[in-house]
N, C-alpha and C positions, 0 to 999 in steps of 0.2 A: 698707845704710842705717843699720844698728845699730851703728855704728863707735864705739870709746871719743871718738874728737869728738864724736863727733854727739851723746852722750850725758852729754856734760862740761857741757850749759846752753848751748854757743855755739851750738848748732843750732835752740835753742829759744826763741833771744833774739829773734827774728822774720826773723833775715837768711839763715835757710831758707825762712822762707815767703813771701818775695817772690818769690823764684824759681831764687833761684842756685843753690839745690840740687838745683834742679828741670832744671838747666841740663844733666847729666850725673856734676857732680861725685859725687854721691852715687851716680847709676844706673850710675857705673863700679863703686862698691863691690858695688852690687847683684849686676851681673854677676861678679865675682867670688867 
């Protein structure tokens, strides 16, 4: 989840928290 994206402000700009991130995109980084 701690990916230099995620951490650049685009993740933070709300268009994580609607859900997209929420969708896998990020929980594939997780699992890795």
């Amino acid at each position: 989840y701690l990916t230099e994206a995620n951490l650049s402000g685009a993740d933070l700009t709300g268009a994580d928290l609607t859900g997209a991130n929420l969708t896998g995109a990020n929980l594939t980084n997780v699992k890795q």
